[in-house]
VEXRO-930279 format. One record per residue (C-alpha): chain; z, y negated, x negated; residue number from 1. Coordinates in nm, 3 decimals, decimal comma. Example, Ala and Ser with C-alpha at 12.3 -4.5 7.8 and 13.67 -1.06 7.14 Angstrom:
REM residues 2
- chaine;w;v;u;num
- A;0,780;0,450;-1,230;1
- A;0,714;0,106;-1,367;2
END
This chain:
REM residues 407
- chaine;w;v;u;num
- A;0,000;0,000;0,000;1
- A;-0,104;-0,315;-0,127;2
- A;0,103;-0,628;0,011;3
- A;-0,081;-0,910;0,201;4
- A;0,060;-1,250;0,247;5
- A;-0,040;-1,417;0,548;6
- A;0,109;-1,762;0,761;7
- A;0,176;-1,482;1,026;8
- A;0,415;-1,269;0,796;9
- A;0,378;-1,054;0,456;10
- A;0,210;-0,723;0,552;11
- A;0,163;-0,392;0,414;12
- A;-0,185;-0,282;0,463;13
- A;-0,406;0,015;0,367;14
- A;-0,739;0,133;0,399;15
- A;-0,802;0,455;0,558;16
- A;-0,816;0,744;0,419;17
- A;-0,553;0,605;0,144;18
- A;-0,720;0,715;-0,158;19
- A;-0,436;0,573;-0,457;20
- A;-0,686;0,604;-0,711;21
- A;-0,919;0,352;-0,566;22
- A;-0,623;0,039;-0,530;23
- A;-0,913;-0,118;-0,293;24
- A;-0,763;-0,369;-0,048;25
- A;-0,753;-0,399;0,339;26
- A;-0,779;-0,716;0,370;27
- A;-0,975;-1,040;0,179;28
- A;-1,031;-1,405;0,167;29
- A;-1,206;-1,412;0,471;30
- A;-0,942;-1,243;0,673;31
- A;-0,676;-1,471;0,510;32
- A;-0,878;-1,809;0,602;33
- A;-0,886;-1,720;0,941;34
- A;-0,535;-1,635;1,006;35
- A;-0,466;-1,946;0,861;36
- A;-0,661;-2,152;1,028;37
- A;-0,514;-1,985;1,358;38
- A;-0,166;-2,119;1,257;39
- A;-0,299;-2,479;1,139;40
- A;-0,487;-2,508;1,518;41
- A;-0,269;-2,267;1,729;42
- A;-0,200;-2,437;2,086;43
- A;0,056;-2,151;2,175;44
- A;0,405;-2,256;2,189;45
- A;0,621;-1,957;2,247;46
- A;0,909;-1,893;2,093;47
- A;0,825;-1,543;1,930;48
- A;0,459;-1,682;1,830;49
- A;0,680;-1,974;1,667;50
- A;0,879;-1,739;1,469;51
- A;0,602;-1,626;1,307;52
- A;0,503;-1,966;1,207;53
- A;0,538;-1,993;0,820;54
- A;0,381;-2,302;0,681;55
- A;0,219;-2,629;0,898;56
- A;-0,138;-2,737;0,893;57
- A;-0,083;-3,026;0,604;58
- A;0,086;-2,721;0,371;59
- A;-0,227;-2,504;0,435;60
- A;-0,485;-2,833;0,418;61
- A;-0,710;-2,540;0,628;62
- A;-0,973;-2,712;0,832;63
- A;-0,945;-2,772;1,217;64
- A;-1,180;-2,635;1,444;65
- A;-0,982;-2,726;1,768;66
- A;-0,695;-2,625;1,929;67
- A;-0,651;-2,251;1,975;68
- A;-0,473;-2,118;2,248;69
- A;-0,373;-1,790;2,212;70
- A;-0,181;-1,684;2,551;71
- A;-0,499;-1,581;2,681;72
- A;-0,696;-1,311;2,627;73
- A;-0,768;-1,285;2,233;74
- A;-1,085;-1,009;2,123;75
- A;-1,159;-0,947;1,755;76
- A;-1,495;-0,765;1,680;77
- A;-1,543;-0,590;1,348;78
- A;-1,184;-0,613;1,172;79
- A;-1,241;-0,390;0,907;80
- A;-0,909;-0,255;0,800;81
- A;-0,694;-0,377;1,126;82
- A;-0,536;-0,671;0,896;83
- A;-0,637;-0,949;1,200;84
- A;-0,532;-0,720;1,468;85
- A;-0,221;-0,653;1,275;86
- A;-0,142;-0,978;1,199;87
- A;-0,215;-1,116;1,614;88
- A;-0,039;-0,798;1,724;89
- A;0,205;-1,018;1,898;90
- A;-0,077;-1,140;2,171;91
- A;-0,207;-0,828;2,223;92
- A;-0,542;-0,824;2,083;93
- A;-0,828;-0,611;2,195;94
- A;-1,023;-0,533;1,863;95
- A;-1,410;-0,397;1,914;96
- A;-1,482;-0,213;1,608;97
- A;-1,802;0,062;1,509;98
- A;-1,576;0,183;1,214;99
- A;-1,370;0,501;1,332;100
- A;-1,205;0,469;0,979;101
- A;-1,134;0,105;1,089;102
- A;-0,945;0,215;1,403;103
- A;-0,765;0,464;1,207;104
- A;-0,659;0,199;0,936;105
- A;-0,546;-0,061;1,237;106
- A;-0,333;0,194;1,389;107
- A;-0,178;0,345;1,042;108
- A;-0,124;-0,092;0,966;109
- A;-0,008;-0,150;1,289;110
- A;0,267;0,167;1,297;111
- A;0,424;0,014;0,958;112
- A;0,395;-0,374;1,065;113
- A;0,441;-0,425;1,372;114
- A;0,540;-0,101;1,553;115
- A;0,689;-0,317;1,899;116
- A;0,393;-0,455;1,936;117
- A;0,170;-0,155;1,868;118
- A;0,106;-0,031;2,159;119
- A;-0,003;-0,351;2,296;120
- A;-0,345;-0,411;2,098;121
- A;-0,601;-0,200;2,248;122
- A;-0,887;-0,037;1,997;123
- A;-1,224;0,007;2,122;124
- A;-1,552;0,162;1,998;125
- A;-1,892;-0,080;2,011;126
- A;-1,994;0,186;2,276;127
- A;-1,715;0,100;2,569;128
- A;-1,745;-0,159;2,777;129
- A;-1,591;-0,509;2,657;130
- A;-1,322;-0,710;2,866;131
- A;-1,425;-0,907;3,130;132
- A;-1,316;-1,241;3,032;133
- A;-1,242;-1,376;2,669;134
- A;-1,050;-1,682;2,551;135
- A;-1,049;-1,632;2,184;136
- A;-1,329;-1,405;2,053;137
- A;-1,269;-1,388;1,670;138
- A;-1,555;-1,205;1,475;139
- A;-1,569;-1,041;1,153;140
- A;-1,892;-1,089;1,037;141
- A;-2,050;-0,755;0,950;142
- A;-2,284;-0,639;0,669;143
- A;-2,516;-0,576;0,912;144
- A;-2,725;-0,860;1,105;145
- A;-2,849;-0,592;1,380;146
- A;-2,470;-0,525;1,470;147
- A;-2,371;-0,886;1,508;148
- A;-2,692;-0,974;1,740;149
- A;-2,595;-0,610;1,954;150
- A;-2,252;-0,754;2,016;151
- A;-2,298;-1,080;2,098;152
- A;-2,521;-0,993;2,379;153
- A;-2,252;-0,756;2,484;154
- A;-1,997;-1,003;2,461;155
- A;-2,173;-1,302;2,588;156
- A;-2,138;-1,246;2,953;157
- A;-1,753;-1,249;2,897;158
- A;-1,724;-1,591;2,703;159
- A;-1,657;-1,878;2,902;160
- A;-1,730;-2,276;2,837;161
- A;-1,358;-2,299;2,737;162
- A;-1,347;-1,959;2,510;163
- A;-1,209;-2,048;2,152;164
- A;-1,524;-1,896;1,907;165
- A;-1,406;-1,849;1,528;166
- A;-1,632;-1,625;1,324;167
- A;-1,511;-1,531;0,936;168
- A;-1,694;-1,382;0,643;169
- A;-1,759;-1,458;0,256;170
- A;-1,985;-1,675;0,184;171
- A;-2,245;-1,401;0,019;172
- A;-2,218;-1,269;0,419;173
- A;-2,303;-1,586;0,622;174
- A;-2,665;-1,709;0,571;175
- A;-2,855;-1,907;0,794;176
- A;-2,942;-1,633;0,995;177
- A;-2,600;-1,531;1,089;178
- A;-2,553;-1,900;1,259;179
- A;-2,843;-1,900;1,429;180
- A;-2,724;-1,598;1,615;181
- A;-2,415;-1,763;1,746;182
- A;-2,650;-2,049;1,736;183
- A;-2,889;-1,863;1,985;184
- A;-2,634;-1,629;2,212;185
- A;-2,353;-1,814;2,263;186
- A;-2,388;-2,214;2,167;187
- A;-2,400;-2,480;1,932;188
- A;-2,230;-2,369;1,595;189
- A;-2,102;-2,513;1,237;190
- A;-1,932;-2,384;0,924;191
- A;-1,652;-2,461;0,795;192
- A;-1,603;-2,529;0,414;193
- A;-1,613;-2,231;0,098;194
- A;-1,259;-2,155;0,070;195
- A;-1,166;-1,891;-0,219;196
- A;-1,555;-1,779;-0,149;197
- A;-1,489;-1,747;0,274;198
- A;-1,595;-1,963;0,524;199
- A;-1,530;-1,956;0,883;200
- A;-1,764;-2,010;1,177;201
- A;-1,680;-2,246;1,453;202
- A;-1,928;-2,137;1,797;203
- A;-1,872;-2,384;2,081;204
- A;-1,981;-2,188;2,402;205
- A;-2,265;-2,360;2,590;206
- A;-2,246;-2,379;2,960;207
- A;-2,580;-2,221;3,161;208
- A;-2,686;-2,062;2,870;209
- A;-2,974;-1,824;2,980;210
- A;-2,805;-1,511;2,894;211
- A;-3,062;-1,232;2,761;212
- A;-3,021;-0,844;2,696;213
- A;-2,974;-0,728;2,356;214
- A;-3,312;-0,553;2,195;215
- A;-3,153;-0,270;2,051;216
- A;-3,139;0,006;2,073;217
- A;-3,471;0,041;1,903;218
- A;-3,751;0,346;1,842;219
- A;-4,001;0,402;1,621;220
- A;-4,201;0,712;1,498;221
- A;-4,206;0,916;1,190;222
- A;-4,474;0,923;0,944;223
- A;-4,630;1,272;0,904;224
- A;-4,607;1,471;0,595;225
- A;-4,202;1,503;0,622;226
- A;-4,195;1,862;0,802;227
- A;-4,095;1,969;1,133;228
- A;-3,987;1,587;1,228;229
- A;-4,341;1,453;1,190;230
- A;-4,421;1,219;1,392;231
- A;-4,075;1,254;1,604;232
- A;-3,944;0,961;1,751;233
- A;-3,620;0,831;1,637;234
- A;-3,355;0,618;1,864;235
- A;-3,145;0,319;1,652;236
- A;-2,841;0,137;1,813;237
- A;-2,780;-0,179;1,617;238
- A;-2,587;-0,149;1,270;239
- A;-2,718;0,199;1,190;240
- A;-2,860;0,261;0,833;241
- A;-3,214;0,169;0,779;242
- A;-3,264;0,125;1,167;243
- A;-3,579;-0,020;1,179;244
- A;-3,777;0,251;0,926;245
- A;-3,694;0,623;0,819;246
- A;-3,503;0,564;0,464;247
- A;-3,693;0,675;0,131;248
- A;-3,326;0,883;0,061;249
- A;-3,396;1,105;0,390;250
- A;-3,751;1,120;0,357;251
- A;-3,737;1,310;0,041;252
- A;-3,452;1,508;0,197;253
- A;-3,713;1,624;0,487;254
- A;-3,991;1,697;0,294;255
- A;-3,776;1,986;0,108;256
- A;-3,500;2,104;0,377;257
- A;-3,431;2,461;0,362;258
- A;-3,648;2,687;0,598;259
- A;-3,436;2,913;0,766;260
- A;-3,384;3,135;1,079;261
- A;-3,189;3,231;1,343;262
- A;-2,881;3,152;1,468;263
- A;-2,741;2,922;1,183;264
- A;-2,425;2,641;1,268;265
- A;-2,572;2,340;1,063;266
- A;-2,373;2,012;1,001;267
- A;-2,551;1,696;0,910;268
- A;-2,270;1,486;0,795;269
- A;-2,260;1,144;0,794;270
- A;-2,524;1,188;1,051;271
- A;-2,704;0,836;1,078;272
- A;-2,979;0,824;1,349;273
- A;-2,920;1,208;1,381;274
- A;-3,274;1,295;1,222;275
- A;-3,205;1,506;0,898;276
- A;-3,018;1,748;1,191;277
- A;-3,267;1,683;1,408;278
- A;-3,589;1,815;1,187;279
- A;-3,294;2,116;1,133;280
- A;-3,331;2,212;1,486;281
- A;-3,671;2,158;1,528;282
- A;-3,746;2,388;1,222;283
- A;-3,462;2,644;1,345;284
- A;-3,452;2,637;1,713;285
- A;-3,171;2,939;1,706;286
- A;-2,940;2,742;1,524;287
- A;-2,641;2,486;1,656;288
- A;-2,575;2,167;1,502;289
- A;-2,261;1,954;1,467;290
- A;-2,402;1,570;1,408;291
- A;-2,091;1,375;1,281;292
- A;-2,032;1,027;1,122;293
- A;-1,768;0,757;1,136;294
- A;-1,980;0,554;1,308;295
- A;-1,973;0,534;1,682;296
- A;-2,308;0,367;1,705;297
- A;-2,458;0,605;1,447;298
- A;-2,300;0,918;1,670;299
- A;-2,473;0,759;1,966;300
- A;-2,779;0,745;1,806;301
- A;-2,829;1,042;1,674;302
- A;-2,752;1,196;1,979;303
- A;-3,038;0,979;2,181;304
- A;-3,275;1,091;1,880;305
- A;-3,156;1,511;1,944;306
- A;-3,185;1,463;2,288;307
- A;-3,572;1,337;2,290;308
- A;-3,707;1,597;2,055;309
- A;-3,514;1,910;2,028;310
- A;-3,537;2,214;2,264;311
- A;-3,282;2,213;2,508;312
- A;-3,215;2,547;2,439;313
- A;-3,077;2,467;2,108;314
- A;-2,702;2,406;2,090;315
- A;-2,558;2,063;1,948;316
- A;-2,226;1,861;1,963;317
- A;-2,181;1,507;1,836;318
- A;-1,819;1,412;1,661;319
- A;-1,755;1,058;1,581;320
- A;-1,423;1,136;1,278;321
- A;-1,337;1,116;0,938;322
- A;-1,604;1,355;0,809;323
- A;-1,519;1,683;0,915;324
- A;-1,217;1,604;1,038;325
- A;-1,115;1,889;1,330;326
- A;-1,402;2,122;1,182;327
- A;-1,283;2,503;1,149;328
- A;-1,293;2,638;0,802;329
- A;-1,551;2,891;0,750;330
- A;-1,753;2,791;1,024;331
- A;-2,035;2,672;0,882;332
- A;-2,386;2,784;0,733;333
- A;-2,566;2,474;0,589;334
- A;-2,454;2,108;0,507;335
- A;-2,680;1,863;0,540;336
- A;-2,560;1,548;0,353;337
- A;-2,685;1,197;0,222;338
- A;-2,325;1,009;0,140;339
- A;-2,291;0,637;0,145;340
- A;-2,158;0,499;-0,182;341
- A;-2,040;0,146;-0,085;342
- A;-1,742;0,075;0,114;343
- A;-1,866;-0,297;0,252;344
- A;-1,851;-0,458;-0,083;345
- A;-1,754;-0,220;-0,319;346
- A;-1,936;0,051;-0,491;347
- A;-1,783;0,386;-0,449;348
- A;-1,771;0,726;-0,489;349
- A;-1,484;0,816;-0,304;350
- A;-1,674;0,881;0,046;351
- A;-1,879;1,121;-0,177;352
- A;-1,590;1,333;-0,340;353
- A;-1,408;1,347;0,047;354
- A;-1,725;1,480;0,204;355
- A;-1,830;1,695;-0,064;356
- A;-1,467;1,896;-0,018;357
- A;-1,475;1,900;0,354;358
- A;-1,784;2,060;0,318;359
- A;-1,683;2,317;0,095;360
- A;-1,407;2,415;0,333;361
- A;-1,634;2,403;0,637;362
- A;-1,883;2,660;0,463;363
- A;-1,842;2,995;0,519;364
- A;-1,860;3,192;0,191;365
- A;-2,277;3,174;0,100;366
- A;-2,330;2,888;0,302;367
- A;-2,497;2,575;0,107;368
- A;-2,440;2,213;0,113;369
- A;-2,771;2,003;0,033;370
- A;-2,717;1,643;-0,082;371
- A;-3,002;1,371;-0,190;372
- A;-2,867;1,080;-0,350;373
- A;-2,976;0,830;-0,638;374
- A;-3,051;1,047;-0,980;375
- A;-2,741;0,772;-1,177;376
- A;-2,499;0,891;-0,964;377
- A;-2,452;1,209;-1,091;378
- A;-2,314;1,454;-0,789;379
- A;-2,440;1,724;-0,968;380
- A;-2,115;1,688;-1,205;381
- A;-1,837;1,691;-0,919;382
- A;-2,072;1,959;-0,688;383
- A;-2,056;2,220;-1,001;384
- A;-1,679;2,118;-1,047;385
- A;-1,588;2,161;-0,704;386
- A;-1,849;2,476;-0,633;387
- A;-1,825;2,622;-1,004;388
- A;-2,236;2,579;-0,986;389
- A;-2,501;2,334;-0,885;390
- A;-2,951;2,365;-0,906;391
- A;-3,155;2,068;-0,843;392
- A;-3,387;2,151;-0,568;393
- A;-3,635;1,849;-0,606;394
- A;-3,641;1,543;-0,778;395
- A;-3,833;1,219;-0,839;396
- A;-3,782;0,907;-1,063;397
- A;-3,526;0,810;-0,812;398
- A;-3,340;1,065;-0,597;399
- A;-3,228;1,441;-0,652;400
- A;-3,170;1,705;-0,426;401
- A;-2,912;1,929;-0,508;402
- A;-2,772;2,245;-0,349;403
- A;-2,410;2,417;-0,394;404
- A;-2,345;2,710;-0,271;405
- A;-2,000;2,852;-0,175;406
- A;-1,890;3,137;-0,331;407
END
């Protein structure tokens, strides 16, 4: 636990999983800017949101962007490791998140902060339905330009002329197309000053705004030449990897899956749009397939993309978790994998090393895990470490397929 010091109260926030060796925080300048502005504008004058009160607006010299009121009802979309929603526990908070890891880390923050109050701030996916009304919407700005667009259409219906709009993100994540969103869906919209390399977003809601649905999700077709998904069509909610073209990564990976038959259980982890497990199906109609990711718009996706090109005979089930989270040991044939290695801004391997082991527990003794990724960096070494062995399948000046088979 790494301790975060906040107008609102020191906290004690981790990521989720807690992985010790990594020492990344849950929290960073962006998240800290905002709660302070909150406390250098808040309107609310109740005794317990008083207590938590630790410094005034001239000690903070944050900059105003009106009077924020925050009796009413407060939403916070894309809080990545729960340190807003922790922080605001007190007013109950609804926080909209994609990030099933980012749930998990709110409620493991929350627990050790603020356990009165937990019970209060209500988590939900980009996939439910938002609240009806919103007074404060406070947004996260995510990596991902796609996601932001999907949910302020979502949101926009809820937001009000008098709704409180505070958007916060470094400044390498707010370009000019980030305002223009707010700009665009919601109403007029400024920045605030680079503070410790954050900035904040100030959206004033325009009244009769011509409210529009959001374009995503979105299709498109796959080239030919990349086996039994050729020319499938593939289904993208917002925020997904590469949604608007089939990756180079998971091209390669097509063009040499395994061929197999009959009634195989096959696990594309860290699913995406679904279509790695997908061509799986399509090539092995006996088998069953267990599409899982952390992302609750990727889970929906792939799911869309199964569901308009498989066979309905063939079995499937779709788990949004922490990888294979829930997944019986031994219960697997073949892995399917292309692992992230960036965790928002930093570059990791620590996603890698977690799904490479639940893998290895979910095979059943000879079944395989595949994995493309990048040739520099080098999961061959920790796949013949954790399997005792490791072949390259294919490879190209960039990526190389490798295949592990447990013994």
């Amino acid at each position: 636990m790494i301790r975060c010091t906040t107008p609102w109260g020191d906290l004690e926030l981790t990521r989720f999983p807690h992985d010790p060796r990594e020492q990344l925080r849950a929290w960073d300048a962006a998240d800290t800017y905002l709660l302070r502005h909150l406390v250098d504008t808040r309107a609310d004058t109740r005794p317990e949101a008083r207590a938590a009160v630790t410094r005034t607006a001239a000690e903070s010299g944050t900059a105003a962007g009106g009077a924020v009121d925050l009796s009413g009802t407060v939403v916070i979309v894309g809080d990545r490791w729960g340190a807003l929603s922790t922080a605001l526990a007190a007013y109950a908070p609804t926080q909209i998140s994609d990030s099933f890891l980012a749930q998990q880390a709110t409620r493991a923050n929350l627990r050790r902060n603020a356990p009165e109050a937990a019970d209060g701030v209500r988590l939900l996916s980009t996939r439910d339905t938002p609240p009806d009304r919103i007074d404060v919407l406070l947004v996260r700005v995510p990596k991902s330009l796609a996601l932001l667009e999907d949910q302020l259409h979502r949101l926009a219906p809820a937001v009000h002329e008098g709704t409180v709009v505070v958007g916060t993100g470094m400044t390498t994540e707010i370009h000019t197309s980030t305002l223009h969103l707010f700009e665009r869906i919601l109403g007029p919209t400024r920045t605030s000053l680079a503070e410790k390399k954050a900035r904040l977003i100030f959206c004033t809601p325009a009244p009769g705004r011509t409210r529009t649905p959001s374009p995503w999700p979105i299709r498109y077709a796959l080239p030919d030449g990349i086996g039994a998904a050729s020319g499938r069509t593939v289904t993208n909610h917002a925020g997904v990897f590469c949604a608007e073209r089939l990756d180079i990564g998971t091209r390669f990976l097509l063009q040499h899956l395994p061929a197999r038959h009959g009634p195989d259980r096959v696990i594309d982890l860290g699913c995406g749009n679904g279509v790695v497990g997908t061509a799986a199906a399509l090539a092995n109609p006996e088998s069953s397939v267990l599409f899982t990711d952390e992302s609750h718009q990727a889970v929906a996706s792939a799911e869309a993309t199964f569901r308009a090109n498989a066979d309905p005979a063939t079995k499937a089930d779709f788990l949004v978790a922490d990888g294979l989270t829930g997944v019986p040991p031994d219960s697997a044939d073949l892995v399917l994998n292309n692992p992230p290695f960036h965790s928002h801004q930093a570059t990791t391997d620590a996603t890698a090393r977690r799904m490479f082991a639940a893998a290895r527990a979910a095979l059943r003794p000879g079944g395989e895990l595949w994995v493309v990724g990048n040739r520099h960096l080098g999961y061959h070494v920790r796949l013949r470490r954790l399997f005792g062995s490791c072949e390259t399948v294919a490879s190209d000046p960039k990526f190389v397929i490798l295949r592990a088979i447990k013994r």
